[in-house]
C-alpha positions in Angstrom: -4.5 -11.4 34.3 -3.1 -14.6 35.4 -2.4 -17.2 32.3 -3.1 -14.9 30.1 -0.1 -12.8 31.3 1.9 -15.6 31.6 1.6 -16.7 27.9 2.4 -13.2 26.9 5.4 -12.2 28.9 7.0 -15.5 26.8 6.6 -13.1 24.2 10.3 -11.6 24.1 11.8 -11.8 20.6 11.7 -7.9 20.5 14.0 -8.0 23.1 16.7 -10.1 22.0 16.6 -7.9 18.9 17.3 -5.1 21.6 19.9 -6.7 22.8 21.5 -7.6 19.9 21.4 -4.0 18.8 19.8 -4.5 15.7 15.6 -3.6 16.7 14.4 -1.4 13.7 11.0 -0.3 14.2 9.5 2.3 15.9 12.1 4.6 15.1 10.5 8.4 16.3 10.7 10.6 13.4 11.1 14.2 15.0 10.1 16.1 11.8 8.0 16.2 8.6 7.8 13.5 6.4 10.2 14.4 3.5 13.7 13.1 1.3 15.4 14.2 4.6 14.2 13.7 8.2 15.3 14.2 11.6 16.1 11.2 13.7 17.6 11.9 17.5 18.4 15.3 16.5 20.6 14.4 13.5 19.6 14.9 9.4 19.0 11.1 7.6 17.5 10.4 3.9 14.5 9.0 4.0 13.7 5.8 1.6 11.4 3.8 3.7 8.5 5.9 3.0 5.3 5.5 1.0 4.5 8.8 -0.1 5.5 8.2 -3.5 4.5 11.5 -4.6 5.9 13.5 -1.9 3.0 16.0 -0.9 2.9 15.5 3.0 4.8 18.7 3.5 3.2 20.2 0.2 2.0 23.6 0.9 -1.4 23.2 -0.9 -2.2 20.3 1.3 -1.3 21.8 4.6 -3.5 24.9 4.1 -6.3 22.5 2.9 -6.2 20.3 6.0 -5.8 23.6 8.3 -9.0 25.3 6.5 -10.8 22.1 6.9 -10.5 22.2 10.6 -11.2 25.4 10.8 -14.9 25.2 9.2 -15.9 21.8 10.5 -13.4 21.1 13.6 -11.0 18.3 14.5 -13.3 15.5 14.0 -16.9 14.3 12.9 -18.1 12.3 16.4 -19.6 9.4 14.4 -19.7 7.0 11.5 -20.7 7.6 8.0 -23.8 5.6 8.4 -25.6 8.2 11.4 -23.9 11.2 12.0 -20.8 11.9 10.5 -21.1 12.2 6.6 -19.7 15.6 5.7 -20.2 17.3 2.3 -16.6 17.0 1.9 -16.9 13.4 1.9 -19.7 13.5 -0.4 -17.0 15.6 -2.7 -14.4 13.4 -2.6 -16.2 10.2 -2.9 -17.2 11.8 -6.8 -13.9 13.2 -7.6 -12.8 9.5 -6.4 -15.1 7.6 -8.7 -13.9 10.7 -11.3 -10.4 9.6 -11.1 -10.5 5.8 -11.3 -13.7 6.1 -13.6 -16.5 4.5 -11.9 -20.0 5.0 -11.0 -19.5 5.5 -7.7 -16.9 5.3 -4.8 -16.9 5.1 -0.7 -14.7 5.9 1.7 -13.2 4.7 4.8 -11.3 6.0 7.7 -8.2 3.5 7.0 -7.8 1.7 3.6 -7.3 -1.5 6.2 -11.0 -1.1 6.9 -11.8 -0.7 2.9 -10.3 -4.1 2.4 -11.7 -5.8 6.1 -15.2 -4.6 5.0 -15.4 -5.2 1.4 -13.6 -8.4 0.9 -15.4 -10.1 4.4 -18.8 -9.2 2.6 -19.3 -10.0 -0.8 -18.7 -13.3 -0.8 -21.1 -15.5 0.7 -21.1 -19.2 2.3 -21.0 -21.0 -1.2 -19.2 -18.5 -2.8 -15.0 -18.5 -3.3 -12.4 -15.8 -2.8 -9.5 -16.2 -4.8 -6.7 -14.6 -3.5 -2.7 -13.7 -4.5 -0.5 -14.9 -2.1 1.1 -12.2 -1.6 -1.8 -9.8 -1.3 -1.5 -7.6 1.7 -2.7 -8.4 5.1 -5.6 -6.4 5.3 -7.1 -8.5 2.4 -6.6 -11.7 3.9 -7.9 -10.1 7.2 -11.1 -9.9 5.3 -11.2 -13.1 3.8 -10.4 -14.9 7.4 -14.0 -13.0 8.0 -15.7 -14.1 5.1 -18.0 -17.1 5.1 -16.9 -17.5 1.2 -14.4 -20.4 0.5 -10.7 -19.1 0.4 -8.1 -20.1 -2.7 -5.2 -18.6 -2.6 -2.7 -18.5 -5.8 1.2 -18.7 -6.2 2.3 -15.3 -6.7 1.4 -13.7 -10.3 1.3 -17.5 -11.1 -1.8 -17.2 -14.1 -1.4 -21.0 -14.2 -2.1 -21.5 -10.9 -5.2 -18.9 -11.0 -6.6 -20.9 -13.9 -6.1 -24.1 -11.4 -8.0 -22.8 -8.8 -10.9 -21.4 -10.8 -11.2 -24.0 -12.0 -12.6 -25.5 -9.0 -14.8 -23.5 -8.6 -18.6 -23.8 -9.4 -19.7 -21.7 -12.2 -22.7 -20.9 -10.2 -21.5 -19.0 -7.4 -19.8 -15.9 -6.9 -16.1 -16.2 -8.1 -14.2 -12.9 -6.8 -10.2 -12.1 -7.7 -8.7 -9.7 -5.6 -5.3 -9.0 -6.2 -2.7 -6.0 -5.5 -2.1 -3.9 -8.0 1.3 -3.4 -7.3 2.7 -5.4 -4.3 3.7 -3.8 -1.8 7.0 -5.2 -0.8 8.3 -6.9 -4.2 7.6 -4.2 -6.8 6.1 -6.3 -9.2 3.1 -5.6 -10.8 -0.1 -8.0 -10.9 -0.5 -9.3 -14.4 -4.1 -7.8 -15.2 -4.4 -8.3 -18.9 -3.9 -12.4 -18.2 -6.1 -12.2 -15.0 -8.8 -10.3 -17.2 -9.0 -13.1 -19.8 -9.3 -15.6 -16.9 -12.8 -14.0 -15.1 -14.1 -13.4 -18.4 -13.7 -17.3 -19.2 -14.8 -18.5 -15.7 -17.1 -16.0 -14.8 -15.3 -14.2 -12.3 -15.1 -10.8 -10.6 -11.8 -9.0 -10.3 -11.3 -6.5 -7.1 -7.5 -4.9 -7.3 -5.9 -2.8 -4.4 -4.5 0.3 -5.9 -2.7 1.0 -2.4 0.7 1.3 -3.9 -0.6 2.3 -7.9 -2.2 5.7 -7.6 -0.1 8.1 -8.1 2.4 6.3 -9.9 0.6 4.0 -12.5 -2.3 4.8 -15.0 -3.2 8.3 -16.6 -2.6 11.0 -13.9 -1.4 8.7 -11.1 -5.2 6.5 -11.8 -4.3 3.2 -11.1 -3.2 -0.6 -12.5 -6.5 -0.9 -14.3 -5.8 2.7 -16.3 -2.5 1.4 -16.5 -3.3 -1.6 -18.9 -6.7 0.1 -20.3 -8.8 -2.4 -18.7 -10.6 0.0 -16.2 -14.0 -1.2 -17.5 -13.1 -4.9 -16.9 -12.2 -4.7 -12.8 -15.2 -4.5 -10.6 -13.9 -2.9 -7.7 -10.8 -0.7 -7.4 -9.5 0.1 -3.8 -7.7 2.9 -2.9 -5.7 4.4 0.4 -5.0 8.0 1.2 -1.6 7.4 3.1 0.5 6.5 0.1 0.7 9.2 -2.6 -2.4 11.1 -1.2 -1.0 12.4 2.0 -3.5 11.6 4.2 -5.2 8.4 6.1 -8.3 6.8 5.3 -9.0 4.7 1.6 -11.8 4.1 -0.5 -13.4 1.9 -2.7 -14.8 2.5 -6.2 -17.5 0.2 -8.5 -20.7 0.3 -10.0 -23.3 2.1 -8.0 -25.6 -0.6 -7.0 -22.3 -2.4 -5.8 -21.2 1.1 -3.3 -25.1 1.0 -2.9 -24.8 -2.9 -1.2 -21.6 -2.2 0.6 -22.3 1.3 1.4 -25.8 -0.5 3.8 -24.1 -3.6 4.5 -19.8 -3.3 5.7 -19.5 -3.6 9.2 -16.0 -1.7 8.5 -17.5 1.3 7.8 -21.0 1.8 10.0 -19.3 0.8 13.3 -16.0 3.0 13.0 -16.0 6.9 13.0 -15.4 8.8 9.9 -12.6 10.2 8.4 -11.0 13.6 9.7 -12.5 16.5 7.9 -8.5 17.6 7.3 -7.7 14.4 6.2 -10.5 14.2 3.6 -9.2 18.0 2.7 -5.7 17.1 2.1 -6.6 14.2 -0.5 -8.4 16.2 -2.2 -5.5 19.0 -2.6 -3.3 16.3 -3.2 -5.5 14.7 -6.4 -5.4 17.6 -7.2 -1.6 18.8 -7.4 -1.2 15.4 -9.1 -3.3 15.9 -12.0 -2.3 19.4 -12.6 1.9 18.7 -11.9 2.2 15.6 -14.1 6.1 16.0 -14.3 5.9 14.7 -10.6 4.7 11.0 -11.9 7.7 11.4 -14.7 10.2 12.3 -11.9 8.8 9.5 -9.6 9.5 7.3 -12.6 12.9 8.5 -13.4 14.5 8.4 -10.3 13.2 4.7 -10.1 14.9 3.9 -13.4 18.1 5.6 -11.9 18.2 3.7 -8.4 17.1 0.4 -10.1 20.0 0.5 -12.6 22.6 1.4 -9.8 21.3 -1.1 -7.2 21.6 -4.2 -10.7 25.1 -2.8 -11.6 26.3 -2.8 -7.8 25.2 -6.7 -8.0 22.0 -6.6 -5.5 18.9 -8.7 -6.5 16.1 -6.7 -7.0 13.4 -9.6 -8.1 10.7 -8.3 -10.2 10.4 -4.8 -9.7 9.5 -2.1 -11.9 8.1 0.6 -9.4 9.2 2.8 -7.2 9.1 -0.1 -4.5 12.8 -1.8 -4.9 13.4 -5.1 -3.2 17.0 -5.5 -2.3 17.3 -9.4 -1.3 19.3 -10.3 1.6 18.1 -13.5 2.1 19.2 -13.5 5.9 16.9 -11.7 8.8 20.0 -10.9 10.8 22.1 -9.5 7.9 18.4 -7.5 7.0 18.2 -6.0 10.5 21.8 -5.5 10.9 22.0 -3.7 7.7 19.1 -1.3 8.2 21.0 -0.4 11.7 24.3 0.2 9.7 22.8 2.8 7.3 20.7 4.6 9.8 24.0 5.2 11.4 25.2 6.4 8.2 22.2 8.4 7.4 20.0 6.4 5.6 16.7 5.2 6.5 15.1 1.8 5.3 12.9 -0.9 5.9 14.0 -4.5 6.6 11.3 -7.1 5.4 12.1 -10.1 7.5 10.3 -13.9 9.0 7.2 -13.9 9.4 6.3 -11.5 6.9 8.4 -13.1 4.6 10.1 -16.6 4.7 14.2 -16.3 6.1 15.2 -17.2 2.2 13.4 -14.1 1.2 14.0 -11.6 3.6 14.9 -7.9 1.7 15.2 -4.5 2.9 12.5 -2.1 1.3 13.7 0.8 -0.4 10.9 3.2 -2.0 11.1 6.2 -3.6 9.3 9.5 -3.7 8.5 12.3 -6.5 10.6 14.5 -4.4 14.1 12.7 -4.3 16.6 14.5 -6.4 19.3 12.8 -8.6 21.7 13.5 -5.7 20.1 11.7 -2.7 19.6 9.1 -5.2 23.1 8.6 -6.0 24.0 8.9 -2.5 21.7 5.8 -1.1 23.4 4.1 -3.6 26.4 4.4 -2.9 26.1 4.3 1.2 23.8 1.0 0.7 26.5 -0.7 -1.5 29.2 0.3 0.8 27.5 -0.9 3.9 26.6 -4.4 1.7 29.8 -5.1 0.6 31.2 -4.5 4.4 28.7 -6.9 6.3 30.0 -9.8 2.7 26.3 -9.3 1.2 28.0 -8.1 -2.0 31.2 -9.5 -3.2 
């Protein structure tokens, strides 16, 4: 491989972290994905995961993914476009569009593709994408692919949207796409304000609902139920590996819109289909959330409960009001070292640190799921604070 080999094996700030003893990823979990998992043989309380309403291990959905595979097999051995759309697709792409209440919806094997695919396409060469800058990766993934002219936005900044609209020419295609709720601060977008501003400039809105089903909007629907402004966003995009259990994501709009996309995303004709068990299990879980609403109203009031202890211990939580809860470090070495000190102590957490995030901002993700009980809450708390206050991140 010659040069190219030599550039890479430059490549070694995993291994310092190594070295230093405080690496935190690609931790092998050696059980199911609940409150508690099992980490080199020993019991630890899970908070780093995103399935807000805890259904992975949900009976309903396990027997739904197992029947699937046993009527159409392991896998469908082709894309959507030829070979491998199943009527189980074709039944939850309508109980999709049911949910978010659109014409139509489409799904994808990853929500990564939903947003590489739809973002890269619908805006053309004189065309603009305007984008939050914190929207997730996948999104600006698909605008690096676009031919569309790319304005990003200070974060939740409506000022600073109005600014860049503005620059736009009212004769081309003008779309918004924003996260619903963002994915590592908590915060959610500010729809009703970014509403007002498409229908003054002439825009289209697109939000990712990654991290909002299942927690926001009537029966888990979404930001746009959320504010009652479902028939004012274009496009809502969806994933299945949050709240729904599963992997894969979709996207929902007017039918001649699916109709163009569903002909025309590169995302979606050249990858295989989703898993006939993974399609199963979303539907199972859609529908355990509708029918067990007190799920969403637990989700909600164990966030209340950990948001109030992590404020009264003294951490900075930014703008959260979800079940995603930033606690600021504001030092990458402190971030990693603290994630390694509470999953020693039996707690399991993300640390958010440079690149993803600039030094001054580096957090450690804590997220919480339907599941959680008042106890495990409590307990987080008070092992997080501990191990804070220990390492002179809390006074």
């Amino acid at each position: 491989m010659g040069i190219l080999r030599d550039k890479l094996s430059d490549y070694d700030a995993p291994q310092k972290a190594m070295q230093a003893g405080v690496y935190p990823y690609f931790r092998a979990i050696e059980s199911e994905q609940d409150t508690v998992v099992i980490i080199n043989g020993k019991k630890v309380l899970m908070f780093g995961s995103n399935s807000y309403l805890g259904l992975t291990c949900h009976p309903k959905v396990k027997a739904a993914a197992k029947a699937a595979i046993d009527k159409y097999g392991t896998g469908c051995a082709g894309s959507r476009f030829l070979n491998g759309t199943l009527d189980i697709h074709i039944e939850l792409e309508n109980k999709l569009a049911q949910l978010v209440n659109k014409d139509a919806a489409l799904c994808y094997s990853t929500g990564f593709q939903v947003n590489l695919g739809v973002v890269s396409l619908l805006a053309g060469r004189h065309d603009y994408l305007l984008l939050d800058e914190l929207d997730h990766a996948s999104i600006i993934e698909g605008s690096r692919l676009s031919f569309s002219k790319v304005l990003k936005f200070a974060h939740n900044d409506m000022g600073a949207l109005r600014n860049k609209l503005k620059l736009c020419h009212k004769d081309s295609i003008k779309l918004i796409v924003v996260d619903g709720v963002f994915s590592m601060e908590g915060d959610i977008i500010n729809l009703p304000e970014v509403v007002k501003l498409a229908e003054h400039y002439g825009a289209s809105i697109m939000v990712d609902d990654a991290h909002s089903l299942g927690v926001l909007g009537k029966n888990g629907s979404g930001t746009a139920s959320h504010f009652g402004l479902t028939d004012k966003v274009d496009l809502i995009m969806g994933t299945f590996s949050k709240s729904f259990a599963s992997l894969g994501g979709f996207i929902a709009s007017d039918k001649e819109v699916i109709n163009y996309i569903k002909h025309n995303s590169r995302s979606l004709i050249f990858s295989a289909s989703m898993t006939p068990a993974s399609a199963a299990a979303v539907l199972a879980s859609i529908e355990i959330m509708e029918n067990e609403p007190e799920r969403i109203k637990h989700l909600w009031d164990m966030t209340a409960l950990a948001l109030n202890g992590f404020k009264s211990a003294g951490f900075d939580t930014g703008k959260s009001e979800t079940p995603i809860i930033p606690l600021f470090i504001r030092d990458d070495i402190k971030a990693l070292q603290l994630t390694q000190n509470l999953l020693a102590d039996g707690i399991f957490v993300n640390p958010v640190v440079s690149p993803g995030v600039p030094k001054e901002d580096s957090l450690i993700r804590y997220s919480l799921m339907a599941t959680h009980t008042k106890e495990q809450v409590e307990t987080s708390i008070e092992k997080i604070t501990k191990a804070a206050k220990a390492m002179g991140i809390l006074k």
